[in-house]
matplotlib code that plots the C-alpha trace (Angstrom):
import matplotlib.pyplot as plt

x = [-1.8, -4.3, -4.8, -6.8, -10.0, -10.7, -8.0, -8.4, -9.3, -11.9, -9.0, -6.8, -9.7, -10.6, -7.0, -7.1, -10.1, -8.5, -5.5, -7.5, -9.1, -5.9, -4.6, -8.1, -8.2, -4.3, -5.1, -1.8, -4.5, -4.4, -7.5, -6.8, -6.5, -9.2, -11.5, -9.7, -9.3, -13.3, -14.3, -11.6, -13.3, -16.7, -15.5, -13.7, -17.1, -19.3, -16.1, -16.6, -20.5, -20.6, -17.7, -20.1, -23.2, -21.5, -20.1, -23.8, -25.1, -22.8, -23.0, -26.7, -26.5, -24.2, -27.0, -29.7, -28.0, -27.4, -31.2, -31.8, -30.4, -33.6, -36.1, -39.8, -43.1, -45.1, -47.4, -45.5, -44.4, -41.6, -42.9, -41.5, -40.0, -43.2, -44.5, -47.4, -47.4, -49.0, -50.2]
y = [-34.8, -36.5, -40.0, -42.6, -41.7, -44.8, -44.5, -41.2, -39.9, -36.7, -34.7, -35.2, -34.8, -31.2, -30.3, -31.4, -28.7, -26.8, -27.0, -26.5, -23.3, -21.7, -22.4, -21.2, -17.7, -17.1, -17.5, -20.1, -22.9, -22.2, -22.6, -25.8, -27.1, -25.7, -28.8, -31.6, -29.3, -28.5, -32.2, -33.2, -30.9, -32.5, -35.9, -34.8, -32.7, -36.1, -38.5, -35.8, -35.9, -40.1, -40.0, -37.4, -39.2, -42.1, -41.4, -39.6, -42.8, -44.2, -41.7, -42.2, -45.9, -45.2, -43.4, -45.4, -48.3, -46.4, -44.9, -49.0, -50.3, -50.7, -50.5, -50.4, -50.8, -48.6, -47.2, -48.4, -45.8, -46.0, -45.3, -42.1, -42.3, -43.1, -44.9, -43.2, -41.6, -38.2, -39.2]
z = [8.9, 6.6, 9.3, 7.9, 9.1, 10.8, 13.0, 13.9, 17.5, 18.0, 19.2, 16.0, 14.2, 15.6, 15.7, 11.7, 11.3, 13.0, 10.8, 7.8, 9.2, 9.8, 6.4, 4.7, 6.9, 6.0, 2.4, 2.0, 0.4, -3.2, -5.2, -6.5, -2.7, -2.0, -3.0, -1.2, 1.8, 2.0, 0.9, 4.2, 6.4, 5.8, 6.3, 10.0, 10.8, 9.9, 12.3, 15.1, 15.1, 14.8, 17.8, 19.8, 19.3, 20.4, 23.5, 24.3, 24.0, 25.9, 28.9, 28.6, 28.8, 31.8, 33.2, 33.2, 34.7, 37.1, 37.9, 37.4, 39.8, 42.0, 39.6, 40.3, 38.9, 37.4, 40.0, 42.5, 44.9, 47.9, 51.0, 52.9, 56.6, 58.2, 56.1, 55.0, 51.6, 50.1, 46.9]

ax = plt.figure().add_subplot(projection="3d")
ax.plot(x, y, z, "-o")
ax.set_aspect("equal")
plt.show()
């Protein structure tokens, strides 16, 4: 496969590993592979955790907008039903 890593999505980069795995366990990458395919795995391990952190953030973001969306002061505390409060 060998995409430009740039243009590369997290699934074609797992399926890539997972490529390279399969290769390594049936012993058809010969030693001199061996190298390029270890130094590729550790560039598609370092995309996937960058894409992963990103879209946490992203979720996260998503998230808090959402608990935002009335926001109140600290202190400040909604009264229930009745309008009375326990604390």
């Amino acid at each position: 496969m060998n995409k430009n890593l740039n243009e590369m999505t997290y699934r074609e980069a797992t399926q890539e590993l997972e490529e390279i795995l399969r290769a390594i366990e049936n012993d058809s990458v010969d030693v001199d592979e061996l190298t390029q395919k270890v130094q590729r795995s550790s560039q598609l391990i370092k995309l996937c955790k960058e894409k992963l952190k990103k879209a946490e953030k992203a979720i996260d973001q998503v998230f808090n907008e959402e608990n935002c969306e009335q926001p109140t002061k600290p202190g400040d505390s909604k009264p229930s039903a009745g309008g009375n409060t326990l604390f």
